[in-house]
N, C-alpha and C positions, 0 to 999 in steps of 0.2 A: 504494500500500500504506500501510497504518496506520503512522505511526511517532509515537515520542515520540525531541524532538530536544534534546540536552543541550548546549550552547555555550559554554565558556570566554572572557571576554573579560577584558581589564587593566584594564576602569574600569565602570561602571554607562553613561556615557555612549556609549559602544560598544554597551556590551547593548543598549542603544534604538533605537541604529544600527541593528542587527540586526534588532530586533522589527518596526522600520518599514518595514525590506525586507523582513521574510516578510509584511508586512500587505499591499507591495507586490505579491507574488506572488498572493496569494488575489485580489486585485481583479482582476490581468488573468488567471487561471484557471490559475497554474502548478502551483498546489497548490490543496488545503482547507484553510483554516486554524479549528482549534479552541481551546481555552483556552490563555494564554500569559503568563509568570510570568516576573519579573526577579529572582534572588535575590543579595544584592549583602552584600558583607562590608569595613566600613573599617578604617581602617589600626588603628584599637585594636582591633579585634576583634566588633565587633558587629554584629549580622547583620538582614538587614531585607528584605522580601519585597512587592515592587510589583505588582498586575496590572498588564494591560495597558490594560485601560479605565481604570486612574484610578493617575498614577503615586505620588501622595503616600499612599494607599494603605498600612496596615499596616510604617508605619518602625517595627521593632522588635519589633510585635506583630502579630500579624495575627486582628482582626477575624472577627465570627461571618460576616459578611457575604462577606467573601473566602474564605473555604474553601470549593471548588467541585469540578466532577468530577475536573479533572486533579489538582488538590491532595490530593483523596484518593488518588487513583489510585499518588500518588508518597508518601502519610504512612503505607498500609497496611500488611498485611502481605504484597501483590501487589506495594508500590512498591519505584522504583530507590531507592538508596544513591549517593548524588551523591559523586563521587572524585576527586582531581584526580591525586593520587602517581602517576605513569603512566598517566594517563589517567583519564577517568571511563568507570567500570564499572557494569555492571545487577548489581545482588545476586540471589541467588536466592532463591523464597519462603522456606525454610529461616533463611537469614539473615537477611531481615525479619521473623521473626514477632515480633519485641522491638519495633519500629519502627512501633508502634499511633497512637502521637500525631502531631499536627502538632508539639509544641513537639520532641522527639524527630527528626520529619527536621530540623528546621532545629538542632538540636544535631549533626546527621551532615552538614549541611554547615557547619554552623559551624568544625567539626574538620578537615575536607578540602579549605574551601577556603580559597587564601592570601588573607592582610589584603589588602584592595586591589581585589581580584577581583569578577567576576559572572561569575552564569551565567543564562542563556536557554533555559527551559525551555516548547518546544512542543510543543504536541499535533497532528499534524496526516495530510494525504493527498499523497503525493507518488507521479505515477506513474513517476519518475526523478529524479536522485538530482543532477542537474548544474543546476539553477536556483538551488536550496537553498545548492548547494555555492556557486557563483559568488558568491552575496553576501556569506555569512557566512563562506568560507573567506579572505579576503582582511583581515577585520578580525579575525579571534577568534583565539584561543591553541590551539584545540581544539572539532571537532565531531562528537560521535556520535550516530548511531541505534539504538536498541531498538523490533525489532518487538512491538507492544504485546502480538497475538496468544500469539505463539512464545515468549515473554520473561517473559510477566509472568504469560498466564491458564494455561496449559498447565504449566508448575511451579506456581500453583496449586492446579489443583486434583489434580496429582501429589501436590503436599502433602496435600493434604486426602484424599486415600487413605490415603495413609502414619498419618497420624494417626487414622483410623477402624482402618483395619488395630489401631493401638498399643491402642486402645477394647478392642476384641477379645480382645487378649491379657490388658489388664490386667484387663478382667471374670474373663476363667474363671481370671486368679490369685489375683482376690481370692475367688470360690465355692470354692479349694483352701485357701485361708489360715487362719490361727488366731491369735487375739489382736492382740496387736503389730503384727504382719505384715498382718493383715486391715487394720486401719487406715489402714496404710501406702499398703497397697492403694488403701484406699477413696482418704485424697486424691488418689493418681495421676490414679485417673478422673476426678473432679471437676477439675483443672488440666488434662486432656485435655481432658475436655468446654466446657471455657471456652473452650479454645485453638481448638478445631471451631467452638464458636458465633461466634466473633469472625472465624476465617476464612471461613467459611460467610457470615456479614453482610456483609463488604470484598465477597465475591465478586458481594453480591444488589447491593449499593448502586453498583459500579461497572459493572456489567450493563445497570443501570440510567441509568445518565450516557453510556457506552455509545450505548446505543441511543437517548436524547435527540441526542447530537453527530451521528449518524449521520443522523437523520431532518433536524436543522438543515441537514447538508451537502444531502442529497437535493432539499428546499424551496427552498434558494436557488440550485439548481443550472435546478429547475423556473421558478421565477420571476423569472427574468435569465436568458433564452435569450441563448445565444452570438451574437454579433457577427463572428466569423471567416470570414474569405473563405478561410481552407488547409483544405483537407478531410483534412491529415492530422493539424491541430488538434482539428477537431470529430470526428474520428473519436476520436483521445484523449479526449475531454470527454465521448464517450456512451459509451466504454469503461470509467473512471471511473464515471460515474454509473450502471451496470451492474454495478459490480464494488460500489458501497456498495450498491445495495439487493439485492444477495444478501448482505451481510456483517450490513447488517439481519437481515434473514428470521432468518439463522443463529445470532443474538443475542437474538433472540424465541425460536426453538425453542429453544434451547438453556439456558430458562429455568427 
């Protein structure tokens, strides 16, 4: 299943720790692994965001070039709210729609997480939950998962209801209005319609990343046939690779 994987670690050097064993996992077939982000906060307070292909990457600032699917997926107003006070929590669309920029998440983790701190943010396919757990439970502070599906696109585009729904209302209050009130009206809609078109956009542009990571896992699932002699490996690896190209299809039509 899709997850996006949020890791609490006590130093940066941990969080790589981390990163190099989920890398470990996708070589020998335990997971997919897709986009994966180190976000690391020092002791005075300043925040600085590594990919994984290149770690010197974006100290401080992060670069046109680093902003990628999963980056958006997590600045929008689809993405999580990185939390550490009791754990890290997925926000709901609702509570991100303020949460439009990248400098903005990395202000929302700059605020929640402690001086010192990283966290390891994946994007990936896991068809159970105990390989994942095994590496990264043993060195990090804290590990969750948010189904990307269930979590992020589904209150989506719940929101994006809601707010066509507000469209609606605020039209036929503004066709009842007079003067003043008409006005008033009027911006509503205009700050509605913003809010739709920008949610509406997160919604095309991560559909889109979507179904690039989707077709990546598929290709190199194709082209590095398994090695396994357990049939009840390779029975997992074409169950897998069966379950993402229907999640494809479903990301295409549902376009």
């Amino acid at each position: 299943m899709e997850k996006m994987i949020q890791a609490l670690f006590n130093n940066e050097v941990e969080a790589f720790t981390g990163l190099q064993a989920l890398q470990q996992l996708d070589l020998t077939k335990d997971i997919s692994l897709g986009e994966t982000y180190v976000l690391s906060k020092d002791e005075t307070g300043k925040t600085s965001i590594r990919s994984a292909k290149d770690k010197s990457e974006g100290t401080g600032i992060i670069s046109g070039g680093l902003v990628g699917g999963l980056l958006g997926l997590l600045a929008g107003p689809l993405g999580f709210i990185v939390g550490v006070a009791g754990g890290m929590y997925a926000g709901s669309a609702s509570e991100t729609l303020h949460a439009e920029e990248i400098s903005n998440y990395l202000d929302k983790v700059s605020l929640n997480v402690p001086n010192g701190k990283s966290v390891l943010v994946a994007h990936l396919w896991e068809d159970w939950e105990t390989p994942v757990d095994a590496v990264l439970k043993p060195i990090s502070i804290d590990v969750q998962r948010f189904n990307v599906h269930d979590e992020v696109f589904i209150p989506a585009k719940t929101e994006l209801g809601k707010i066509n729904d507000a469209i609606k209302e605020a039209e036929t209050r503004y066709l009842q209005a007079h003067g003043a009130e008409k006005a008033d009206w009027n911006a509503t809609l205009a700050d509605l319609r913003n809010t739709r078109e920008k949610l509406q956009r997160n919604l095309t542009n991560n559909a889109d990343q979507l179904e690039k990571q989707y077709q990546q896992w598929i290709d190199k699932a194709q082209s590095s046939p398994t090695t396994e002699t357990s049939e009840d490996k390779k029975a997992q690896l074409a169950s897998r690779l069966e379950e993402q190209r229907i999640r494809l299809e479903q990301i295409k039509r549902n376009r």
